[in-house]
KOLLO-514970 format. One record per residue (C-alpha): residue number from 0; residue in one letter; x, y, z negated. Coordinates in Angstrom, 2 decimals, decimal comma. Each point is the difference from the previous one (the first is absolute). Layout:
// residues N
(site NUM "a" (X Y Z))
...
END
This chain:
// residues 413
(site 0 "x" (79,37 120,32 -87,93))
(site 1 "x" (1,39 1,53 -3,06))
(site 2 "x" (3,42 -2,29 -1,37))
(site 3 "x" (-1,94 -1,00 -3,09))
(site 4 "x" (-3,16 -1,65 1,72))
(site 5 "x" (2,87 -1,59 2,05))
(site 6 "x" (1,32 -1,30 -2,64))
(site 7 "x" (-3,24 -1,14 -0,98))
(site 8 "x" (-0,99 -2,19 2,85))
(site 9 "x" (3,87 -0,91 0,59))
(site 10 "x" (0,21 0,07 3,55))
(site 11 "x" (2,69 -2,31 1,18))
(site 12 "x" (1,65 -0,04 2,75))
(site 13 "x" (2,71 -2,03 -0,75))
(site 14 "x" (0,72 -3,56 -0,73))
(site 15 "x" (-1,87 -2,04 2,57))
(site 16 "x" (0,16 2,09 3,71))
(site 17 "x" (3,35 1,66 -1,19))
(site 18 "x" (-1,80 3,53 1,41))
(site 19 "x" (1,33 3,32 -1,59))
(site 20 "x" (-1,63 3,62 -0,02))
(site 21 "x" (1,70 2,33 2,93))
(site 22 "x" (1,13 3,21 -2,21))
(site 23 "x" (2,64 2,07 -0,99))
(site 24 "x" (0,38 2,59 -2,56))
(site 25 "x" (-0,66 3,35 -0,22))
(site 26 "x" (3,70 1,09 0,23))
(site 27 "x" (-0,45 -2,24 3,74))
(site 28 "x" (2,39 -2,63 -1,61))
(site 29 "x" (-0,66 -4,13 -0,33))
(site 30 "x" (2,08 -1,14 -3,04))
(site 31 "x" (1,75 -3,35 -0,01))
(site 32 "x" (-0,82 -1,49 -2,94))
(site 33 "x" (2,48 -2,96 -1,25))
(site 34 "x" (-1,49 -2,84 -2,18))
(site 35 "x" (2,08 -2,79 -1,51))
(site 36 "x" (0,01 -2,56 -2,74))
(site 37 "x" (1,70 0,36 -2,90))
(site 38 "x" (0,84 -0,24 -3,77))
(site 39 "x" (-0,44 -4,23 -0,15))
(site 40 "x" (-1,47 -1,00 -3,19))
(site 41 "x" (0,02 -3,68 -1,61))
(site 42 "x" (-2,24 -1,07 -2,95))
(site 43 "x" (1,50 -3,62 -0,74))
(site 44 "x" (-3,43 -1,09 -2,23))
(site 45 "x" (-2,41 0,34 3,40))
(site 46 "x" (2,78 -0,18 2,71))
(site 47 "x" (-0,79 3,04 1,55))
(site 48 "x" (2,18 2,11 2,00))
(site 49 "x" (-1,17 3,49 0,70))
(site 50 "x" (0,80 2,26 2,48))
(site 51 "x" (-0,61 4,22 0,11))
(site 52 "x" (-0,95 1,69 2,82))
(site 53 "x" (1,06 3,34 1,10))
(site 54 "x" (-0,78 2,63 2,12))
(site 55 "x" (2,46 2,95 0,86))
(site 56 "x" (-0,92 3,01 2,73))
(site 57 "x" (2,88 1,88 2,30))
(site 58 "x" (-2,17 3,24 -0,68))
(site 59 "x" (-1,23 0,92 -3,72))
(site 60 "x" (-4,47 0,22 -1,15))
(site 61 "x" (-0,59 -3,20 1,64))
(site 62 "x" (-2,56 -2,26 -1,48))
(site 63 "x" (-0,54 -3,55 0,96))
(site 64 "x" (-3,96 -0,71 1,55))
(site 65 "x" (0,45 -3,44 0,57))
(site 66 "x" (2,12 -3,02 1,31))
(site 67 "x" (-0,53 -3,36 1,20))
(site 68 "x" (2,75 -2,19 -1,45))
(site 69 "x" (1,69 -2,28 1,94))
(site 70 "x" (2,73 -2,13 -0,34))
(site 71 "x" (1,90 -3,31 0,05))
(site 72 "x" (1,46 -2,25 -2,54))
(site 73 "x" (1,67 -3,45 -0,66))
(site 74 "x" (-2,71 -2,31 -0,94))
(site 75 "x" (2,43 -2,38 -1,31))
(site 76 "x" (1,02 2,70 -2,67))
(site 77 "x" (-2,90 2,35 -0,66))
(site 78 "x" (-4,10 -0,67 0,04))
(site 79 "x" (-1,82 3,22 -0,63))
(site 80 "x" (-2,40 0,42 -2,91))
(site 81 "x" (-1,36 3,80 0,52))
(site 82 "x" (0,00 3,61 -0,04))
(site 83 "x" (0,40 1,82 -3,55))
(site 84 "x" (1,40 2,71 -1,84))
(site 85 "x" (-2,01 2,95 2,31))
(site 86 "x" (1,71 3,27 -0,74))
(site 87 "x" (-2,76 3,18 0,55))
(site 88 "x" (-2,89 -0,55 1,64))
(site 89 "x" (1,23 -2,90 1,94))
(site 90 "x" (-2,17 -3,27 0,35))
(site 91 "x" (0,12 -3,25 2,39))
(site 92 "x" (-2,87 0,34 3,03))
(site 93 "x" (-0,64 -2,25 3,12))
(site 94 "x" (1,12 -2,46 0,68))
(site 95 "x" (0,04 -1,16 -4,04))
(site 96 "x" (1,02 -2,42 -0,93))
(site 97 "x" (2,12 0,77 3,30))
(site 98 "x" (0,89 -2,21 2,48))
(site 99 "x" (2,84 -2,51 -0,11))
(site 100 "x" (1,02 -1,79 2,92))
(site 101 "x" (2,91 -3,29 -0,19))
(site 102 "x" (1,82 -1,23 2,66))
(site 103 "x" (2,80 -3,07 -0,08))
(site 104 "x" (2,29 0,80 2,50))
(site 105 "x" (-0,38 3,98 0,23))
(site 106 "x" (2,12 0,21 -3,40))
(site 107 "x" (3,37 -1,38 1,05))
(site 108 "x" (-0,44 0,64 4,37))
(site 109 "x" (-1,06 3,81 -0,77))
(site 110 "x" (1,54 1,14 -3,29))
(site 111 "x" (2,46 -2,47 -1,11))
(site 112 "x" (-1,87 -1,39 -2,78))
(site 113 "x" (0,24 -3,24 -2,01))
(site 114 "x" (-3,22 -1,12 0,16))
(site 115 "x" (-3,28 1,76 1,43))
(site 116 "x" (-1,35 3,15 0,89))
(site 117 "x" (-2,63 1,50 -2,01))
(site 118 "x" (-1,43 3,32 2,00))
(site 119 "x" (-1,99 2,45 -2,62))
(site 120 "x" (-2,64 2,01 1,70))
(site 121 "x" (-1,87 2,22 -2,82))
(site 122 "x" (-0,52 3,72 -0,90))
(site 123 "x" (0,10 2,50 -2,72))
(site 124 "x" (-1,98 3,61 0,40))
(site 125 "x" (-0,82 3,09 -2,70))
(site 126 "x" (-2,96 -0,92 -1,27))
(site 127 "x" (-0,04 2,90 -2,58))
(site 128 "x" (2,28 3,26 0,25))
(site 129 "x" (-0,41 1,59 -3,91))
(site 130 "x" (4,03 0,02 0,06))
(site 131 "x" (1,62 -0,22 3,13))
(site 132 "x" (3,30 -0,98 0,55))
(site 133 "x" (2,33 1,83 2,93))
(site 134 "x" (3,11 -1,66 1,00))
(site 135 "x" (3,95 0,97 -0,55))
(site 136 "x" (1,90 0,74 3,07))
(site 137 "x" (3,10 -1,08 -1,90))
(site 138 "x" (-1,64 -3,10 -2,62))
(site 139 "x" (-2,30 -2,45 0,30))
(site 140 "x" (-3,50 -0,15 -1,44))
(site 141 "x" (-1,83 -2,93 -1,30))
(site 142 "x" (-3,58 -0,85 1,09))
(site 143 "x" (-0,87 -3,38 -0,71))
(site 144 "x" (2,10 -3,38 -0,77))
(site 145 "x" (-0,86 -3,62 1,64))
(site 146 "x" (0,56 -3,19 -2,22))
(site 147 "x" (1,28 -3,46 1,15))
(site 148 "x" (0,41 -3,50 -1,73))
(site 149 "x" (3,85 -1,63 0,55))
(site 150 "x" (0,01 -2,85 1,78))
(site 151 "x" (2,67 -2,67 0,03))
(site 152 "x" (3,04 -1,05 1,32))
(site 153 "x" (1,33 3,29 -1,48))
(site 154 "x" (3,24 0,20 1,59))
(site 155 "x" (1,70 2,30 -2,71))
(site 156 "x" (-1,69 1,12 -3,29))
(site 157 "x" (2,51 2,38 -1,32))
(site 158 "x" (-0,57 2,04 3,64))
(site 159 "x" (-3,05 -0,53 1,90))
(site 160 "x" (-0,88 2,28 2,36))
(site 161 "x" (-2,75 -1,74 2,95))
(site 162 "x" (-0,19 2,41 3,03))
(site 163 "x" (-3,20 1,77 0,41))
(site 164 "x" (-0,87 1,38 3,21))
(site 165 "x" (-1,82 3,06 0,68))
(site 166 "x" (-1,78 -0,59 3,33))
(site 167 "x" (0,41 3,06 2,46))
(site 168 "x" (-1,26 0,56 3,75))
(site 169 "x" (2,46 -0,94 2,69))
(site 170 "x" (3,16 2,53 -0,77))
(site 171 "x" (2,88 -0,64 -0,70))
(site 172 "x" (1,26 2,90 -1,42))
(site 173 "x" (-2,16 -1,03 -2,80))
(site 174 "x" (0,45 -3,61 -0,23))
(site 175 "x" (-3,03 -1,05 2,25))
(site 176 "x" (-0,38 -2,57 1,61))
(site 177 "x" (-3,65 -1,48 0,79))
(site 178 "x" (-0,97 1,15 3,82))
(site 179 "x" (-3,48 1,16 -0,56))
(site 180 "x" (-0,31 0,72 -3,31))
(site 181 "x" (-1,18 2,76 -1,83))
(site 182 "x" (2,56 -1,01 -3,07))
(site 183 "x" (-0,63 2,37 -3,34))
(site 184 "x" (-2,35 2,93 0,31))
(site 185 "x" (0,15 2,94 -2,31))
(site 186 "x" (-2,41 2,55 0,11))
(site 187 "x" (0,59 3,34 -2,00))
(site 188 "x" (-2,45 2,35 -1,41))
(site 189 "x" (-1,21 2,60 1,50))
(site 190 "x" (0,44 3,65 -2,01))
(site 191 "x" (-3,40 1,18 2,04))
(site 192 "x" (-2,51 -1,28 -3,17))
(site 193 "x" (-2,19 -0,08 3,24))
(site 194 "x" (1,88 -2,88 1,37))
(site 195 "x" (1,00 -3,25 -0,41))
(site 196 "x" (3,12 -1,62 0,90))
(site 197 "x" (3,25 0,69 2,63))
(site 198 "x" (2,71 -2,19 1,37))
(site 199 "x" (3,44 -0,25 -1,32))
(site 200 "x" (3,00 -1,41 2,00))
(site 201 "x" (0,41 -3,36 -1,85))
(site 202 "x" (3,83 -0,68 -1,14))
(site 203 "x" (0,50 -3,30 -2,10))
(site 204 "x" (2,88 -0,71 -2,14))
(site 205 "x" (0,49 -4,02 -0,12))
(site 206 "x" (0,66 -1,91 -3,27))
(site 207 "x" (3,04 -2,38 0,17))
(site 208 "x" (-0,15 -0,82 3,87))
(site 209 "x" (1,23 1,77 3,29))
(site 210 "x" (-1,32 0,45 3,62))
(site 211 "x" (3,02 -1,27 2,13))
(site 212 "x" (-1,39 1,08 2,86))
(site 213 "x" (-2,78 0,13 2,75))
(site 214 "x" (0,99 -2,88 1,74))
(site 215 "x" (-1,40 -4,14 -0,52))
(site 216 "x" (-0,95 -0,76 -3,09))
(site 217 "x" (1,12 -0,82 -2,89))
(site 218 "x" (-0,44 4,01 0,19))
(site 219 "x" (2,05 0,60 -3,84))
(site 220 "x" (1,54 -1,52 -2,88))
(site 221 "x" (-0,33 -0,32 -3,60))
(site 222 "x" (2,40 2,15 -1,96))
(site 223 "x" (0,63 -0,44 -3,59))
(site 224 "x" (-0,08 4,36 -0,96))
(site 225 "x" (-2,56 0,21 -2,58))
(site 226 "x" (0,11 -3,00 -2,54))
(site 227 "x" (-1,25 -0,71 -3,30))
(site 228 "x" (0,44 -3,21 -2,76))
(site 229 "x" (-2,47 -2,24 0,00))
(site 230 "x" (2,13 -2,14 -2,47))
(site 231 "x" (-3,02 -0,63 -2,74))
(site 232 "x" (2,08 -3,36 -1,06))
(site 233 "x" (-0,41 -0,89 -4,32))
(site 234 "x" (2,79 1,19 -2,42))
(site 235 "x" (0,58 -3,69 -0,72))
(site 236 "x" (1,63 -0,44 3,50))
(site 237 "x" (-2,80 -1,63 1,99))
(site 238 "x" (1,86 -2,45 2,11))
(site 239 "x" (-3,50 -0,81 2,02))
(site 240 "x" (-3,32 -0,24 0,08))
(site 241 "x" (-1,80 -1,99 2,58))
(site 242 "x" (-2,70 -2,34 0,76))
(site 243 "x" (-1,56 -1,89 2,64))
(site 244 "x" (-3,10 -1,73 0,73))
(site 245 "x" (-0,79 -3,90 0,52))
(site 246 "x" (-2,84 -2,64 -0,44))
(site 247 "x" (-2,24 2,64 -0,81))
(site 248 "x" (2,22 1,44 -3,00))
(site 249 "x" (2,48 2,56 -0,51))
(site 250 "x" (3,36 -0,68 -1,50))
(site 251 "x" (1,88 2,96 -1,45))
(site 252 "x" (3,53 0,27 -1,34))
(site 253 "x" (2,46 2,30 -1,21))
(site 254 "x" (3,49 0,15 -1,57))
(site 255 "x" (1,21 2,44 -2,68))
(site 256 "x" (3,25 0,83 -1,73))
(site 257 "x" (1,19 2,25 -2,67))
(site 258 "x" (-3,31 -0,25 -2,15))
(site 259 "x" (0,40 2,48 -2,84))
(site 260 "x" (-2,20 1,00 -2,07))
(site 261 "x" (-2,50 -1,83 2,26))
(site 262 "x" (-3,64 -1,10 -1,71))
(site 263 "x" (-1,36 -1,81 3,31))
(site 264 "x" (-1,62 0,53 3,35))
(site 265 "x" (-4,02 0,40 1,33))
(site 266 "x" (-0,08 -1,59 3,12))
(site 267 "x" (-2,97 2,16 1,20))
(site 268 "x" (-1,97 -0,78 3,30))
(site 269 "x" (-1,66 2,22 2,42))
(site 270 "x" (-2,13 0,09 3,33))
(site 271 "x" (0,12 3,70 0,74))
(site 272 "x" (2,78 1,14 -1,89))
(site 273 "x" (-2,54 2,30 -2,06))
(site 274 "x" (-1,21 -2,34 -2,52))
(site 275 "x" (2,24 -2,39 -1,63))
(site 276 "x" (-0,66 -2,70 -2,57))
(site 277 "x" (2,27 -1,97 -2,27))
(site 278 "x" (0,34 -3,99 1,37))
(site 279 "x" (2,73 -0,92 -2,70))
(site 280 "x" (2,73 1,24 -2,30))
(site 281 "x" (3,49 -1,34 -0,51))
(site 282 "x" (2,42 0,30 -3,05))
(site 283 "x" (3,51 1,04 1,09))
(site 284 "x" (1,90 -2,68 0,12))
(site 285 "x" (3,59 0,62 0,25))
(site 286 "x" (2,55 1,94 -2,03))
(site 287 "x" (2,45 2,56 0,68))
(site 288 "x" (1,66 -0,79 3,29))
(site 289 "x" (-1,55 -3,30 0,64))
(site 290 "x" (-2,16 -0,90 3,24))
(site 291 "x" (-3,52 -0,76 -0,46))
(site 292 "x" (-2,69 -1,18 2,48))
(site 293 "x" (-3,87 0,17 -0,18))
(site 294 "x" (-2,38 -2,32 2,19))
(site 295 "x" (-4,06 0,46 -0,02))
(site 296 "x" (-2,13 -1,71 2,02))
(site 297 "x" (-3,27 2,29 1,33))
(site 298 "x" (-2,69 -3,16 0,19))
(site 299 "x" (-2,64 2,47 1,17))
(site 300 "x" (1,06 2,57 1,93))
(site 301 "x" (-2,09 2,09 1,68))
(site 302 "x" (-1,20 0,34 3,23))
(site 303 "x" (1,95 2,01 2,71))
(site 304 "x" (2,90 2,17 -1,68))
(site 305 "x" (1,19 -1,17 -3,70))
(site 306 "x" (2,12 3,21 -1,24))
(site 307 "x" (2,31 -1,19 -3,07))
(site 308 "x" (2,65 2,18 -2,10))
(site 309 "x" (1,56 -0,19 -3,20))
(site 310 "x" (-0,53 1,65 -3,37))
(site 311 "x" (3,31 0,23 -1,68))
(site 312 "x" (-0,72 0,40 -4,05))
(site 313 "x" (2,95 1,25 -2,18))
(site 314 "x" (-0,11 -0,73 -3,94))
(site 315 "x" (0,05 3,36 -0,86))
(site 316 "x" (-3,52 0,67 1,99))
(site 317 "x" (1,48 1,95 3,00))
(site 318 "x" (-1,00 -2,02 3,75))
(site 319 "x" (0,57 -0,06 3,58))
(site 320 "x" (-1,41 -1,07 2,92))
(site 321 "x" (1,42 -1,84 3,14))
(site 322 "x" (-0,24 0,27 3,63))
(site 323 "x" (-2,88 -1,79 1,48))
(site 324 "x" (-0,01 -3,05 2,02))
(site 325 "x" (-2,92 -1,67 2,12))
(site 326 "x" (-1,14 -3,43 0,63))
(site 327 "x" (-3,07 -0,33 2,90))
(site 328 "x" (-1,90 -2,32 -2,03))
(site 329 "x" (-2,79 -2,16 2,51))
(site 330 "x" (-1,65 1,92 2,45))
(site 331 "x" (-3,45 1,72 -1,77))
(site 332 "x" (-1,79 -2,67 2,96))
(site 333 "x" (1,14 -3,31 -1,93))
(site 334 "x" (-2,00 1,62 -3,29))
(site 335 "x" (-2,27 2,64 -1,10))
(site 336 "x" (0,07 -1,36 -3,72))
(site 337 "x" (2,23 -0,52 -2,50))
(site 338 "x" (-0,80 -1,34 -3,56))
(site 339 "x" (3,52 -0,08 -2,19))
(site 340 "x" (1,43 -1,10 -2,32))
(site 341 "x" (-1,05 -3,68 1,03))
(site 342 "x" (0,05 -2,14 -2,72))
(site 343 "x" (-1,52 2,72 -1,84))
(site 344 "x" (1,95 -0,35 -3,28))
(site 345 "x" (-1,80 3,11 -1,93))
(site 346 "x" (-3,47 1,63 0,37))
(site 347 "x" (1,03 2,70 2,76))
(site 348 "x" (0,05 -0,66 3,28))
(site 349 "x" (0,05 1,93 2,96))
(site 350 "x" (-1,98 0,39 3,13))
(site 351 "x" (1,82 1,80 3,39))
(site 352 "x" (-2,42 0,09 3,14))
(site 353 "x" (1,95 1,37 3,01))
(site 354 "x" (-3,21 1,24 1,38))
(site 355 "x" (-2,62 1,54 -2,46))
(site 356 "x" (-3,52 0,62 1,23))
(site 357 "x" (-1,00 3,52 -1,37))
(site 358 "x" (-2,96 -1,94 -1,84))
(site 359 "x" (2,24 -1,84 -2,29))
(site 360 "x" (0,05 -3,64 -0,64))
(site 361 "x" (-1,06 -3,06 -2,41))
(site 362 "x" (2,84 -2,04 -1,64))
(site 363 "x" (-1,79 -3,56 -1,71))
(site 364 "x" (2,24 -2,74 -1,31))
(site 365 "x" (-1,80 -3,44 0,59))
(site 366 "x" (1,23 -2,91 -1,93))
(site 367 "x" (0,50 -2,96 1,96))
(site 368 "x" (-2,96 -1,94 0,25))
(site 369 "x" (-1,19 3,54 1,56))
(site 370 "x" (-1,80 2,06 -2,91))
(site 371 "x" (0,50 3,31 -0,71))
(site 372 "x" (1,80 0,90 -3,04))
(site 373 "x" (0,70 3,51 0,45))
(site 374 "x" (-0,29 2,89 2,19))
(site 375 "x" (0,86 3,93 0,47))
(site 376 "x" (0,01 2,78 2,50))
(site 377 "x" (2,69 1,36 2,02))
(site 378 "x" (0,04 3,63 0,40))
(site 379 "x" (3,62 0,47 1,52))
(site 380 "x" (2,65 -2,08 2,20))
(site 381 "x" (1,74 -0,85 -2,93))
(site 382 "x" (-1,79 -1,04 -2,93))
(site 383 "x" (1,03 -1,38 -3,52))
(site 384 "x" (-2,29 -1,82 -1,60))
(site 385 "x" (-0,12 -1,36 -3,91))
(site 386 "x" (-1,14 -3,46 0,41))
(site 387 "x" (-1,62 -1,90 -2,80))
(site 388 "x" (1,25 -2,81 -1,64))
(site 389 "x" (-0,70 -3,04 2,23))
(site 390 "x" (1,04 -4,02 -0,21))
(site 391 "x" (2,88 -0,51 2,02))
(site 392 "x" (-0,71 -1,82 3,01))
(site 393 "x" (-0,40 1,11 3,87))
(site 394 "x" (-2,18 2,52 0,78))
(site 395 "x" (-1,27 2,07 3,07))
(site 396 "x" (0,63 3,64 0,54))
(site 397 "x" (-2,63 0,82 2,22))
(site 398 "x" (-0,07 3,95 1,34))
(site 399 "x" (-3,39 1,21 2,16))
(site 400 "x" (-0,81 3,05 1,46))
(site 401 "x" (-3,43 -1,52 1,11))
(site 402 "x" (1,33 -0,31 3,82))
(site 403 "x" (3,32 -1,51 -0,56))
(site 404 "x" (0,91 -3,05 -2,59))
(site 405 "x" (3,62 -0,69 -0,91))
(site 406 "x" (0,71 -2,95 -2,47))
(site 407 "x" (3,48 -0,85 -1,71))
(site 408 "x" (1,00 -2,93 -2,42))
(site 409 "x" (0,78 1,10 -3,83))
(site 410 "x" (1,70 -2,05 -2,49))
(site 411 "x" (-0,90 1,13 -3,57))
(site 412 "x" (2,63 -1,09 -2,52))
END
C-alpha cells in the first residue's frame, strides 16, 4: 500500500488496543521520540487554557505517523473542550470525540490530585502529507494544541499550573506506572513510500508533576514548573463576584472599588459559555476609592448550568470582561420549558425548551377562559418571539410538539 492511499483510508492502530507497527529504520535504528505539553495559553473572555504539544526525536528526518493521546488531569481544575490548532497535515481520528474516563478516588490515591481523575484516551494521525514536518533533535516541534475550560476553586490565579499527566506503559525510567498498559503510542513514518508506519521508543516529558517512584501509589506529585496568570480580574479592583442558587432562583453579587472612569456593567448569562446574552445593566455606582456592591436576582434561570460574567463599560467606550462563574440551575428533569420574563411587561418574550424535537414546535397563548389568542412556531431551542398587544390578565403558554404537551401560567401586565 502506497503512504498516500494510507493516508487515505487512515489506518489506525492506535488509540483503542494501544498496538504499534514492529519497524525500524533503514539506518537499523528505533528513535525515541519525546512529546510534552507546553506553551500554556489563557483567553480570559472564554476561559480557556490551552496547551501545545510537542514532539522532539534523539535522531534527525523523523516524521510523526500517528499517536494515541493519553493522559491524566485534575478534574477539579481543568475539563477538556477539544483538539485544535492542527499544524501540517495533522487531523483528530478514532476514537473522536475521544474517550474520557473519571474516577473519584484515582485523583488524590494515584497522582496526588485535589479532586478527580479525568483519563483522556484519543488520537491524532497524518491525514494529508503536502508539507511534512520532521522533528529537531535539539527543539521541539508543534503538532497540534488541546483546549480546556477552568474550573473553580482556583487555588492561585497569578500562577496556575494543574499537573497533566502523560500516561506511559509500566517503566519507570519514564514515569510509568499503570501495570498493563500500553500508555502513549507513537508511530513514525516510514521513508519506504511503499510502507506505512514504524515504532518509535516512546519518551514523555510530564507537565508540572513528578513520578516519585515505582512503588504504592500515590505514584507522583504535582509540581508547580510551568505556570501561567490566569488573573482576568476588572481594572476597577473586582473584590468578588459570586452567586448561588435557591428557591428556584439565582442570586448574584459582586463588590467593586476604585470605579474610574466607569459607565456600568452587563451582567451577561450563558449555558455553554459560547453564546451569551445581556440579563441587565448597572450604572457604576461609587466614586473614586469608595466600595460599591451590586445584587441581581436570576428569577428564571435556566436549566442545568447558568454561566454568568460581567461586562465592565468605561465612559470613554473601552470594556472588559470578567472571569466566569456558574450556578447549576434545576436539574433539565424538573423542566423542559421555560417562558420568561413572567409578568411579561413588553411584547417580547422568550421561549427555552431543554429538549427540541427536530420537527419544531407550536407556541399558542390561551387567555383564561381557554381561547386562543395567539400562536407561532418554534424553529430552535431558544426562541424570541414579538407578541402582540394583549389585555393584561393570566394567560396560558402552551408548547406542543404533537406527542408531548407542556403548559405554564403567564401574567400579561
Amino acid at each position: 500500500m502506497s503512504r498516500r492511499n494510507a493516508f487515505r483510508n487512515l489506518r489506525v492502530c492506535l488509540a483503542i488496543i494501544g498496538c504499534s507497527v514492529i519497524g525500524v529504520t533503514s539506518f537499523g535504528q528505533t528513535p525515541v521520540i519525546t512529546v510534552r505539553f507546553a506553551n500554556p495559553q489563557h483567553d480570559c473572555v472564554t476561559q480557556e487554557y490551552c496547551l501545545d504539544v510537542e514532539f522532539k526525536s534523539d535522531i534527525p528526518d523523523q516524521e510523526v505517523f500517528g499517536m494515541n493521546v493519553r493522559f491524566f488531569y485534575d478534574d477539579q481544575l481543568l475539563e477538556l473542550i477539544d483538539f485544535r490548532d492542527f499544524q501540517g497535515g495533522y487531523g483528530a481520528v478514532a476514537p473522536d470525540p475521544p474517550i474520557i474516563f473519571t474516577s473519584e478516588p484515582a485523583g488524590p490515591a494515584l497522582f496526588n490530585f485535589i479532586g478527580a481523575a479525568e483519563f483522556f484516551n484519543g488520537a491524532i494521525q497524518l491525514v494529508s502529507n503536502d508539507a511534512p514536518i520532521f522533528l529537531d533533535t535539539e527543539n521541539y516541534t508543534k503538532l497540534f494544541q488541546i483546549c480546556f475550560d477552568i474550573d473553580g476553586p482556583i487555588p492561585n490565579l497569578d500562577t496556575f499550573c494543574p499537573p497533566v499527566v502523560w500516561d506511559l506503559e509500566q517503566d519507570p525510567a519514564n514515569g510509568g506506572f499503570l501495570s498493563g498498559d500500553d500508555g502513549v503510542v507513537i508511530t513514525i513514518v516510514d521513508p519506504d513510500p511503499d510502507n506505512e508506519s514504524y515504532a518509535s521508543n516512546e519518551n514523555v516529558d510530564q507537565f508540572n508533576w513528578e513520578y516519585i517512584g515505582n512503588g504504592p501509589p500515590p505514584f507522583g506529585q504535582p509540581i508547580e514548573v510551568v505556570c501561567t496568570n490566569i488573573n482576568c480580574a476588572l481594572p476597577v479592583s473586582l473584590l468578588y463576584f459570586k452567586g448561588y442558587h435557591e428557591h428556584s432562583r439565582n442570586f448574584l453579587e459582586w463588590k467593586t472599588a476604585q470605579e474610574i472612569n466607569l459607565l456600568g456593567y452587563d451582567l451577561q448569562r450563558s449555558h455553554d459559555k459560547t453564546s451569551w446574552k445581556n440579563i441587565g445593566f448597572f450604572d457604576a455606582m461609587a466614586e473614586q476609592n469608595e466600595i460599591a456592591q451590586y445584587h441581581f436576582i436570576d428569577d428564571y434561570p435556566l436549566p442545568g448550568n447558568n454561566y454568568y460574567r460581567l461586562l465592565q463599560r468605561d465612559l470613554d467606550g473601552n470594556f472588559q470582561y470578567s472571569h466566569i462563574i456558574n450556578i447549576p440551575g434545576f436539574p433539565e428533569s424538573e423542566s423542559g420549558l421555560l417562558v420568561w420574563p413572567n409578568p411579561v411587561k413588553g411584547e417580547r418574550l422568550t421561549v427555552e425548551i431543554s429538549q427540541f424535537p427536530e420537527t419544531g414546535m407550536i407556541f399558542q397563548l390561551l387567555d383564561s377562559t381557554g381561547n386562543l389568542v395567539w400562536e407561532n412556531s418554534l424553529e430552535s431551542p431558544i426562541s424570541e418571539l414579538d407578541i402582540p398587544a394583549l389585555p393584561s390578565g393570566l394567560y396560558l403558554a402552551v408548547v406542543s410538539s404533537g406527542v408531548k404537551t407542556q403548559v405554564r401560567k403567564l401574567v400579561i401586565h
